[in-house]
C-alpha positions as CSV (number, residue, x, y, z in Angstrom):
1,X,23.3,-4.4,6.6
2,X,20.2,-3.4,8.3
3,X,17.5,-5.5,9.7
4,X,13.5,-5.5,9.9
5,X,13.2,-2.9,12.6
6,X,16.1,-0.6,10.9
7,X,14.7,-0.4,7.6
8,X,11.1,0.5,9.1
9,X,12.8,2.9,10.8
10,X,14.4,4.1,7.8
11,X,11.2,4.2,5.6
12,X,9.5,6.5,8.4
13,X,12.1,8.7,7.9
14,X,10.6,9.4,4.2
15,X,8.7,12.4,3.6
16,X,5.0,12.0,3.9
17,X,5.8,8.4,5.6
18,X,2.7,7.7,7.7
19,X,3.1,3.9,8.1
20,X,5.3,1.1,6.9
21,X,5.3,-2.8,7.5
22,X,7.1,-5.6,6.1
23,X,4.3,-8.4,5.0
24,X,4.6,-12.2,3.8
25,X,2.3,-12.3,1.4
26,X,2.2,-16.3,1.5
27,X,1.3,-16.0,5.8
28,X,-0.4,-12.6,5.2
29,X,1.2,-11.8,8.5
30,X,3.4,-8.1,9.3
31,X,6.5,-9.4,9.8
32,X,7.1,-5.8,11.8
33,X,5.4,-2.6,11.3
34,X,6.3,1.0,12.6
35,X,3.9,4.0,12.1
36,X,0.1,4.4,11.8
37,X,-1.6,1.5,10.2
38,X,-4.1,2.0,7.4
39,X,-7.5,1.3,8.8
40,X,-5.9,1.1,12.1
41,X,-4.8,-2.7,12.4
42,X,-1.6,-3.4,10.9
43,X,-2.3,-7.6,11.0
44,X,-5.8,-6.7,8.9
45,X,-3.6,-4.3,6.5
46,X,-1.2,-7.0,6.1
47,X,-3.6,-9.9,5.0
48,X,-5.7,-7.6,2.8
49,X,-2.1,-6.4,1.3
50,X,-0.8,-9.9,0.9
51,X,-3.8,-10.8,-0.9
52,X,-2.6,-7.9,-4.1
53,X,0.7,-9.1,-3.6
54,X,0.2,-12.9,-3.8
55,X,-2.2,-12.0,-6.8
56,X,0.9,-10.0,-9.1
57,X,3.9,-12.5,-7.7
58,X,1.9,-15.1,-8.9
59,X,0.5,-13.6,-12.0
60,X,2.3,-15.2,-14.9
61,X,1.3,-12.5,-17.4
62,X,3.5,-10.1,-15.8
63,X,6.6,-12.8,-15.4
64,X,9.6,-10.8,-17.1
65,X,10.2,-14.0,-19.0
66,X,10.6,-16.6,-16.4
67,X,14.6,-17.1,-16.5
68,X,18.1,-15.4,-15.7
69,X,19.4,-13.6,-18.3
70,X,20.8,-16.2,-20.8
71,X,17.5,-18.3,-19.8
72,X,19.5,-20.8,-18.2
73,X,18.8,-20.7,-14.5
74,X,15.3,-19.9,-13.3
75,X,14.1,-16.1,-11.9
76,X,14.2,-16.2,-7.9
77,X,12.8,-12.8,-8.4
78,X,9.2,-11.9,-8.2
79,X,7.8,-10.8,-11.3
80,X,7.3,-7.4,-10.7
81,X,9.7,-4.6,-8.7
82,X,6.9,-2.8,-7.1
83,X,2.8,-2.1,-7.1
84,X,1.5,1.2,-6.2
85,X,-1.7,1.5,-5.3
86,X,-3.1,5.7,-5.3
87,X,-6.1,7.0,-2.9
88,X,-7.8,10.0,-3.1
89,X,-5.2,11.1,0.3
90,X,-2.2,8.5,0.0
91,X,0.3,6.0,-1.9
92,X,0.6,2.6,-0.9
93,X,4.3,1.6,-2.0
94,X,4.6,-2.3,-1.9
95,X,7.9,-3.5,-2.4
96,X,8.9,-7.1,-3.2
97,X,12.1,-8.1,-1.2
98,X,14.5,-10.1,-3.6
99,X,16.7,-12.8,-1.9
100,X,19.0,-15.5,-2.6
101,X,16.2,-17.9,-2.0
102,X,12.8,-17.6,-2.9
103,X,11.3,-14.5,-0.6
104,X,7.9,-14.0,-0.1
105,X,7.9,-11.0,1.7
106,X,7.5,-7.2,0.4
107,X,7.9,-3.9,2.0
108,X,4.8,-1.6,2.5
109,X,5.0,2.0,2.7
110,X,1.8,4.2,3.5
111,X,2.4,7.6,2.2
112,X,0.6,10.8,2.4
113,X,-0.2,12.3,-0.6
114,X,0.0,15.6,-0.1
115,X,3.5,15.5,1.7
116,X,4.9,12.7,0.4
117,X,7.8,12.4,-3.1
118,X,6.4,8.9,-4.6
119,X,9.4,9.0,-6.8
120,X,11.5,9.6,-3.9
121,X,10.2,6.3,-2.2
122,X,10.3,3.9,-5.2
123,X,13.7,4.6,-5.2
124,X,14.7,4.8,-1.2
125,X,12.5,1.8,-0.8
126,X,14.4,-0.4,-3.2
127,X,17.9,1.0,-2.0
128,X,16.8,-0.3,1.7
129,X,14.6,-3.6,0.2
130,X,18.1,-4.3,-1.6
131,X,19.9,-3.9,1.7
132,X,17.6,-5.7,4.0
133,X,18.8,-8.8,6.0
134,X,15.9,-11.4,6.4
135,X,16.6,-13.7,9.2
């Protein structure tokens, strides 16, 4: 079961993968980041990241119905798999981590447009975010 530092690792090996950072979007802080960082500062991509991802974890409009299938225990889930986010030159991949307590982090993946397989990374992405070990 791979770490932070392994599944960063693993992200960059994507195709396209210019950058990718694990972010709590409560802190706004990288919890680790590999790569080239948006912008050029990974702790300012981070908070301004955070900020979309607090905004959609905490949307209740897009809750998948707020309990465990047979409604009896609550979701420890986030509402919402993934966000991607499209520029004119790249694909911002944010992943929400799911754990057995309630995570607030998410996996960020900057990826170039023109080299990159976004359907390739949604899936990678949640293979490793399934995978990762948070402690």
């Amino acid at each position: 079961m791979p770490g932070i530092d392994e599944s960063l690792l693993e992200a960059m090996r994507l195709p396209g993968a210019r950058g990718a950072s694990l972010v709590d979007w409560i802190s706004g802080l990288a919890l680790g980041a590999v790569g080239e960082a948006p912008g050029g500062d990974w702790e300012a991509t981070a908070a301004e990241t955070a900020e979309l991802g607090r905004h959609v974890a905490e949307s209740g409009s897009l809750a998948a119905g707020g309990t465990a299938a047979g409604g009896a225990e609550p979701v420890k889930e986030p509402p919402v798999e993934d966000l991607i986010a499209t520029t004119g030159d790249a694909y911002h991949l944010l992943r929400f981590v799911s754990t057995p307590f309630d995570s607030t982090v998410f996996l960020h993946l900057w990826l170039d447009r023109n080299d990159g397989n976004l359907a390739l990374a949604r899936i990678r992405l949640a293979e490793m975010a399934d995978r990762l070990v948070l402690g």
